[in-house]
N, C-alpha and C positions, 0 to 999 in steps of 0.2 A: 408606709408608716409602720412602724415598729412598737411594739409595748413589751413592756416584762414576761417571759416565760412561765406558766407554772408549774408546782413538781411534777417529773414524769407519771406517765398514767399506770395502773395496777397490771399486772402479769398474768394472764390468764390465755387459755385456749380459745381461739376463733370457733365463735358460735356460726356457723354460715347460715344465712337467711335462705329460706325457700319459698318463694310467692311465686306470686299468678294474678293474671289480669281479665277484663272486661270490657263494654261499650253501650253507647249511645247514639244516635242519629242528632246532625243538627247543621243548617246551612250555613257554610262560613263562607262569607263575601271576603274575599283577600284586596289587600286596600293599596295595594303598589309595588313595586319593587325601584330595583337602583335604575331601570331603565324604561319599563314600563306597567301598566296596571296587572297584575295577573288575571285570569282568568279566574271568576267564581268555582267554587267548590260545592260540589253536587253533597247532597245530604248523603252522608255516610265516606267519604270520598278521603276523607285525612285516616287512612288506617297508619296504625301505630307500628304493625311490623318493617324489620326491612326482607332480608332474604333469610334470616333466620327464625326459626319457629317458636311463636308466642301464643299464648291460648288470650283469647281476647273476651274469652264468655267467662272467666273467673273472676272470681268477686276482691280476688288479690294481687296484687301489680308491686312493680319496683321502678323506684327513679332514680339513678343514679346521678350526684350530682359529684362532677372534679373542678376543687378548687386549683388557686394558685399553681402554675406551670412554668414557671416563668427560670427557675433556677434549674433547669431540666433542658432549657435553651438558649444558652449564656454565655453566645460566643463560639471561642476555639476550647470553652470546657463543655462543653454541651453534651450530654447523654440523653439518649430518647429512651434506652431500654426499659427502665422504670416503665412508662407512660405506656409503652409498647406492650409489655406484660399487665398492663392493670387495663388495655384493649382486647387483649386475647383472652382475659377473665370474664371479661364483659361479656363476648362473643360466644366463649364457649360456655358459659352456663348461664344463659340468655334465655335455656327453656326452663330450667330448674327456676329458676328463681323469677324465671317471669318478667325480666326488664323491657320496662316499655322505651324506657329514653334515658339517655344520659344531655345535660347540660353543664357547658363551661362555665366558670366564672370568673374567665379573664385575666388576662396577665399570663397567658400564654407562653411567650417570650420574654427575656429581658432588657433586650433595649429594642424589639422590633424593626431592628433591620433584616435587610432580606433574606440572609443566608440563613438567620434565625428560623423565621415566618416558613421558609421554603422547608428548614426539614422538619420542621412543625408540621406543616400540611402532608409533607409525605408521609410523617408517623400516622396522622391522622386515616391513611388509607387503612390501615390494619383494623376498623371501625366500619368505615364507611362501608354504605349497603348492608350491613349486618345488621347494627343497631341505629336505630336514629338520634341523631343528636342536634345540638343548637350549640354554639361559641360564641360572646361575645367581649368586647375587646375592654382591656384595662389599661391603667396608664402606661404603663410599659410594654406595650402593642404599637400605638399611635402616636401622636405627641398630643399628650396629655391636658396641655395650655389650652387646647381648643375642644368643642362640644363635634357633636356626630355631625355637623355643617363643615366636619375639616375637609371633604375631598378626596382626593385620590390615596390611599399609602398601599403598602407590600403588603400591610395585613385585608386591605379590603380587596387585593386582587387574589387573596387567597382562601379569604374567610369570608368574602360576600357572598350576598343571593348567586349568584351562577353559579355557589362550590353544592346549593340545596334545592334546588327547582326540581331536583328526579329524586327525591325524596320524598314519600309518599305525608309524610308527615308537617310538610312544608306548609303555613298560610299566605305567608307574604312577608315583604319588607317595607320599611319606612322608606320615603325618598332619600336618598344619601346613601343607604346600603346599610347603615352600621345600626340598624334595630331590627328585628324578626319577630317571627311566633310561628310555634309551631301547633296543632290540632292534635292531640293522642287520643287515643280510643283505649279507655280502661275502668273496670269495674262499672259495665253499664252503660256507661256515658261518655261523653268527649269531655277533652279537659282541655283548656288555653294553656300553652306554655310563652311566657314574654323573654325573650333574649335584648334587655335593655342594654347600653352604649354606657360605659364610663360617665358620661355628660351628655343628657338625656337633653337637647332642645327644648324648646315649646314646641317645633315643629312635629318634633317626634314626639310630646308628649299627647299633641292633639291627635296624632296619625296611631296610637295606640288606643285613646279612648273611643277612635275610629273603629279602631278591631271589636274593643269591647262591647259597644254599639251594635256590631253588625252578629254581634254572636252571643245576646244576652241572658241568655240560658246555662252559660258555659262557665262552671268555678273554673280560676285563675289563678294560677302560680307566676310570678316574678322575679325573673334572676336577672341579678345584675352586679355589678363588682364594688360599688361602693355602696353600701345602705347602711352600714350601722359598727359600733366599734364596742368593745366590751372590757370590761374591769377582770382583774384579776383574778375572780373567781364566777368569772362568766355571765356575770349581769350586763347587758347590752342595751347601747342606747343608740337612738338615731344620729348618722352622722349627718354635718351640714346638705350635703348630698341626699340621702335618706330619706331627711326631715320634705324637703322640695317632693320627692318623691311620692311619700306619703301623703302630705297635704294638696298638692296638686293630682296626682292618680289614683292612690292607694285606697288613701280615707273614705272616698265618694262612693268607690265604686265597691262592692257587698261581693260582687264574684271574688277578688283577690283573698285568701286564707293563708297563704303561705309565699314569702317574701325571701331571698337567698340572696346572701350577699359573699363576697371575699375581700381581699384588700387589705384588710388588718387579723394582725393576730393578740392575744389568743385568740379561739373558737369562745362565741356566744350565744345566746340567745334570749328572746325576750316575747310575750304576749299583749298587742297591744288592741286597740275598743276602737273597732271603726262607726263609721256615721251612723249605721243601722244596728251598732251595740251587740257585735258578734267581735270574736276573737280573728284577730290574723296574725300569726306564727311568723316570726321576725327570725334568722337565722343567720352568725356568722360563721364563715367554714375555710377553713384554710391553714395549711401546715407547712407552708416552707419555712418556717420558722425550726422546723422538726429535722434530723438527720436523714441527709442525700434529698434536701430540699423536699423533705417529705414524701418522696420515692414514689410519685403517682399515685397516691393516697385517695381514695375514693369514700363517701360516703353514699351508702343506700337507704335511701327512704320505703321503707316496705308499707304498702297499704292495703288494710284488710278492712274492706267493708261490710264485712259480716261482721266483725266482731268490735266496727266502731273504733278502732284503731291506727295507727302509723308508727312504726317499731325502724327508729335510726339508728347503725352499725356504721363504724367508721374502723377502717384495715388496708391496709396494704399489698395489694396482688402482688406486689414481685417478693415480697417478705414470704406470704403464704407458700409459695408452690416452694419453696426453697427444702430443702432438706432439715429437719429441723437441728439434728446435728451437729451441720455445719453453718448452723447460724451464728453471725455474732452476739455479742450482747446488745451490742447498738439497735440491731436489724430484730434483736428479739422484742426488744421494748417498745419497737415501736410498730410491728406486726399488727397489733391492735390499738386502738383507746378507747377505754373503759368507762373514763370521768363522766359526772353527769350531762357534761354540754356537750359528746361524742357519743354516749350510746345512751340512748332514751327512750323514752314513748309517751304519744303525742291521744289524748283521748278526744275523739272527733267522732260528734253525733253528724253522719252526712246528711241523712235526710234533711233531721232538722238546721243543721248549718246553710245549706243551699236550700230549702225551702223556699225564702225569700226571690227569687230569682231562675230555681233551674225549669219553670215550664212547665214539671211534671202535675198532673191532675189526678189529687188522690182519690181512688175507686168511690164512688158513692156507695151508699147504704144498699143492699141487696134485699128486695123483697122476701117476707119470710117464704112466699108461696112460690120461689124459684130456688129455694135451696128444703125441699124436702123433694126426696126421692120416692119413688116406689119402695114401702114398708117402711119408710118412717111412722114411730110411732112415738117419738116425744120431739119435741123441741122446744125449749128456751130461750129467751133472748132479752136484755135486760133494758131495753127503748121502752118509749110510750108504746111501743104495739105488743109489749111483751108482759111490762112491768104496771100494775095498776095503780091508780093514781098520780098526781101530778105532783115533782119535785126537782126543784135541777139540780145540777149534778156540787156532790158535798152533802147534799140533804139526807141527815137517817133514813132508813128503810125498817118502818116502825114493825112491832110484833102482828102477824096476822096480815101481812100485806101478801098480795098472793101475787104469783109469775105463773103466768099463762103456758098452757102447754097450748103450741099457735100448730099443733098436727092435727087440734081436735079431738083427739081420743083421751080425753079425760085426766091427765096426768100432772095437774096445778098442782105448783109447790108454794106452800105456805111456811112464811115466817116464822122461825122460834128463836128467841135471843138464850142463849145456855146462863146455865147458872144465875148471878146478878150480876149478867153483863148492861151496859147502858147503851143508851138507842143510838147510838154514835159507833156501837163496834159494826154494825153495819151502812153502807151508806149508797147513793147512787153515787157514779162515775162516766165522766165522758171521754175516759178513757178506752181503748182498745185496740186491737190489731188491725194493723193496716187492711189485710186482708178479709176481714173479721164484717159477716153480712150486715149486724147490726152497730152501729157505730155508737157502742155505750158497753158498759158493764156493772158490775157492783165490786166495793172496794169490802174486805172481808180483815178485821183489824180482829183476829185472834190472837191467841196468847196464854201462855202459863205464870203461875204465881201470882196472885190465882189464876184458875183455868175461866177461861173465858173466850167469847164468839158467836157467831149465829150459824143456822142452818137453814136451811129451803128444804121442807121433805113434804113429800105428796101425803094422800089421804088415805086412811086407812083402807080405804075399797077402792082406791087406785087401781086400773087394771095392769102397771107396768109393775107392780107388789108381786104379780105370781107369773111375768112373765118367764117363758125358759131357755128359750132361743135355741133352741135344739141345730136348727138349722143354719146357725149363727147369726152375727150380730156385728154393727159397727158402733162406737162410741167414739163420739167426739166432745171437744172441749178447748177454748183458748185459755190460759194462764198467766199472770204478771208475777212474778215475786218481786220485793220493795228492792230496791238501791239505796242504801245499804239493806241490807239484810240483818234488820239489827233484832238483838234478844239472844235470849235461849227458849229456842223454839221445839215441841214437843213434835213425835211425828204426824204428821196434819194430814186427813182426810178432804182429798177434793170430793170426791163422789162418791157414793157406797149404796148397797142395797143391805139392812138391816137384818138382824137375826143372825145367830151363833150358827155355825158351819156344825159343828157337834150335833143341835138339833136337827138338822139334814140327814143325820147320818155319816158324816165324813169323820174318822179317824185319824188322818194323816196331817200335816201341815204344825204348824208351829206351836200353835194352841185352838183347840176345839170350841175356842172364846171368839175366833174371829169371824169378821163379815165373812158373807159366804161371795159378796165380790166388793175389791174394792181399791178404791186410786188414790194413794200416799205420796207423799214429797219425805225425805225423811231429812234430820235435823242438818245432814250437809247437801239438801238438796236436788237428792237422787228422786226420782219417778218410781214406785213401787206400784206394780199391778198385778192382784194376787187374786185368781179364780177358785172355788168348786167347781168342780161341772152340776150340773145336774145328775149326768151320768156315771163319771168313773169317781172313786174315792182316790182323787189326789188333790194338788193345790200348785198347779203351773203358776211359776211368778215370772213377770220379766222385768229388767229393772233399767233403767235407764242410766248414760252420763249425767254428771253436775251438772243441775240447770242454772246457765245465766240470771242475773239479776237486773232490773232492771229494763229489762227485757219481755215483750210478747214471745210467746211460746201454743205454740198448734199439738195437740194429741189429740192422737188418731189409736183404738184400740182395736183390731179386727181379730175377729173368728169364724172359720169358714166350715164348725164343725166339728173340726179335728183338733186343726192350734189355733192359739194364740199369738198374735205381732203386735208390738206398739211400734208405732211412728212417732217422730219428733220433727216438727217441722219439714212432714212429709220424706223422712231419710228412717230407714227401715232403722231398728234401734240391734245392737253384736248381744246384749243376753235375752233373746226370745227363749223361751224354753220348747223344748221337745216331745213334753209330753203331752198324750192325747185330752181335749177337752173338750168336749160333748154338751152346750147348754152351759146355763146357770144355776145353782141351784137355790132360786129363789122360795122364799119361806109365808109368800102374802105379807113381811114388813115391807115399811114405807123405805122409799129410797131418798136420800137426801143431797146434795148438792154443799157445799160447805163444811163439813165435817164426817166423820165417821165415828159410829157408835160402836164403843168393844166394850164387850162385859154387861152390854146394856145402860152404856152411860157413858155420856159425851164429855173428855178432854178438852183440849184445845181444839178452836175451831181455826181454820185456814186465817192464813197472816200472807193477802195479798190482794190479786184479780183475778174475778173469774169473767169470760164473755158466754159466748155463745154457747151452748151445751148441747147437744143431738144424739139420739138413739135409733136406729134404725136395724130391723130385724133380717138382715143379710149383709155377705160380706163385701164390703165394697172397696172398687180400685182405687190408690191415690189419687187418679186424677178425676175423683167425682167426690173426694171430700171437700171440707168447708174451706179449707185452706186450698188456693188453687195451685195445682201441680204441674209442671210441662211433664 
């Protein structure tokens, strides 16, 4: 089925994607094949490589999926080259980019006779063993009149379970042969791949919900050749086929997120609300509509679960490696596509999308008396064991409420709201890092124009006022900044110890006004930590990358003495500074939490989350701070 063409895509240089992948453990019972039951899959057992090298502990992976093939094997005009050069792309930079799996979507051939099917499957060796893949068939593979119950054809003697049994990525097949799935192991965990039939049975639909069943833990991708058809400018709806799909498998079941279809053109795509009221990613994909039948046109799903992402690239391997030269203009235009419904990105909270479902058991709450070390001498934490008084979380955190220092040594920070802030710019929160001991924070709504926020600073005869740390010190601390990041925000003080560095005696540094130590976010979000020593007259700063929004965030500040290092999420931060730093050069003021005082008078106070907070007087290795490190 055919629709309207729209204007060709924009001109530009291939960006090439560079990922990388991960895993998880999970036992997948495989539920039959064309002949007999497979044998169960041992927990861990569906790895994702084939013989070519994949990092499977990276947090970022690639799926390559290729549409429509069908005008690539069309008879006595039939070229495989195309398909052959977007396999050798595959293959050869299968480390670089991290691809875990390619899937077909059908229509392989054009009328699926044998001669077709056969030098189908032979191209297909330039693949096999290397990278893993799934095929499954479109109308113009089989005869299309009948569902996956048809029986014998040239495509299932080529394309069935016997061509993927020594495939390490292999689950099983439906009875009849022409349904799959495959197990990949990426970013962490295992992920279901479904390779649905043109005309999905009841039989095969129940022998899927069978898979899904036997492997409930496991988000779910769904490729199949007909699910959805799209307008002109790539708004996409479910086709007849689709519609059965989604209402009988899709809707119910919470694992599926992302749904791939071919069969019609244009490319679309669309967001739709399954039963449990999460998004699942509806996709059409297919370009023989495009010049030289779209010439093996591949589109890469790049997935980064660090940064909460999915970053879609659609190009041409036999266009790219060409010389560019001696490209045409044909072959130029269509090297890439640019348009919104070809190259995208898809914003996907994993935890919270698979919560529902993946198994995983978020860490409980860590006693405060298993996270202080030898010479701890503060810690904070902002729960009922920390925080005085009773409020749940959204309630202000009135003037005068004090935060326990739970090390014992005296160090309770009490409440001031600045200037004529109202009891609402600070508040409790049950929000926090996953990692994070105490499973609470305080939400800190500072701000300029007017300046306004609160702080937590200890007592005047505090003993951490005149500490020096000569022998160094670790400081830690979790962070939130809001999503969006909204305002014009001033540069905000998470932590500080009070008193002008001038009064110390230090001459050097920016201004003889400033804290003589203290932890900044600045108005784009950078990490500023700027010491005195006690000892020498200088003022080491180290500054950090842009911090995410929206986002838990771990600092770690060590000194062993000499230097200074901050940490971000336990990864050593490129501007540590070099110079020697000896101590702090604490003044007997109070130290604060929430804001920093310059000039003797508090700005804007912190516009976000703060968690847990820890000081302990020696330097310690990443893998014994609050954020746990391998």
């Amino acid at each position: 089925m055919s629709k309207s063409i729209p204007a060709g895509p924009d001109r530009r240089s291939l960006l090439q994607a560079a990922i990388a992948v991960p895993a998880v453990g999970a036992t997948a019972a495989v539920l039959g094949t064309q002949s007999a039951q497979a044998a169960p899959l041992a927990p861990g057992a569906a790895a994702s490589s084939g013989r070519g090298r994949y990092d499977e502990d990276s947090p970022r992976f690639a799926l390559a999926v290729l549409p429509d093939t069908q005008y690539l094997f069309d008879a006595d005009s039939a070229d495989p080259e195309p398909l052959r050069e977007t396999f050798d792309y595959l293959v050869s930079e299968r480390e670089e980019a991290n691809i875990a799996f390619m899937t077909h979507l059908g229509d392989v051939t054009e009328h699926g006779t044998e001669q077709e099917i056969t030098l189908a499957a032979h191209t297909f060796k330039t693949i096999h063993g290397k990278v893993p893949y799934s095929v499954l068939a479109g109308n113009h593979d089989i005869d299309g009149s009948k569902d996956d119950q048809r029986g014998d054809s040239a495509y299932l003697k080529a394309f069935g379970p016997d061509r993927f049994t020594g495939m390490p990525t292999f689950g099983g097949a439906s009875p009849g042969g022409y349904n799959s799935y495959h197990v990949i192991k990426a970013a962490g965990r295992q992920w279901l791949v479904f390779a649905i039939d043109w005309r999905a049975s009841d039989k095969a639909l129940a022998w899927a919900q069978g898979v899904l069943d036997a492997h409930p833990t496991l988000p779910a991708i769904l490729t199949t050749h007909d699910i959805a058809w799209a307008e002109e400018n790539g708004a996409a709806h479910l086709s007849d086929h689709g519609q059965r799909l989604w209402d009988r498998l899709i809707r119910g079941n919470d694992q599926f997120f992302l749904a791939l279809g071919g069969h019609y053109w244009p490319s679309g795509r669309t967001v739709l609300t399954n039963d449990a009221g999460h998004d699942v990613h509806v996709h059409i994909t297919n370009y023989q509509d495009r010049y030289y039948g779209g010439a093996g046109m591949i589109r890469l799903y790049s997935f980064d679960t660090a940064r909460d992402v999915v970053d879609i690239e659609t190009f041409a391997p036999w266009f790219l490696r060409r010389d560019p030269g001696k490209r045409t203009p044909l072959e130029a235009e269509t090297l890439e596509l640019t348009g919104p419904v070809d190259r995208f990105s898809l914003d996907i909270d994993f935890a919270e999308r698979f919560k529902g479902f993946d198994g995983l058991v978020p860490p409980k709450p860590r006693p405060a008396g298993s996270v202080m070390p030898r010479g701890t001498v503060a810690y904070w934490r902002f729960d009922q064991d920390g925080l005085a008084g009773p409020g749940a979380p959204g309630t202000p955190v009135g003037k005068g409420v004090v935060a326990r220092d739970l090390s014992g040594h005296g160090n309770d920070l009490r409440v001031q709201l600045l200037h004529d802030s109202a009891p609402d710019v600070l508040t409790r929160s049950a929000e926090h890092h996953a990692d994070q001991p105490a499973h609470a924070s305080l939400r800190f709504d500072g701000g300029k124009g007017p300046d306004r926020g609160a702080v937590l600073t200890t007592s005047a005869k505090a003993p951490l006022n005149s500490a020096t740390f000569r022998s160094g010190f670790t400081i830690e601390t979790f962070i939130k900044l809001p999503d969006p990041f909204e305002g014009d925000h001033a540069w905000m003080g998470i932590l500080s110890w009070e008193g002008r560095n001038g009064d110390a005696g230090k001459t050097t540094g920016w201004s003889t006004d400033e804290p003589t130590c203290s932890l900044n976010v600045t108005p784009e979000r950078f990490l500023q930590f700027v010491l005195y020593p006690h000892v020498q007259d200088a003022d080491p700063t180290s500054w950090s990358h842009a911090l995410p929004v929206g986002r838990w965030t771990h600092i770690a500040i060590v000194n062993d003495g000499r230097r200074t290092l901050m940490y971000v999420d336990g990864s050593k931060i490129a501007r540590n500074p070099s110079q020697r730093a000896t101590g702090i050069a604490t003044l007997g003021k109070p130290f604060a939490i929430g804001g920093t005082q310059f000039a003797e008078k508090f700005g804007q106070g912190f516009y976000g989350w703060i968690g847990d907070t820890r000081i302990v007087d020696r330097a310690l290795k990443p893998k014994d701070f609050l954020l746990p490190v391998a």
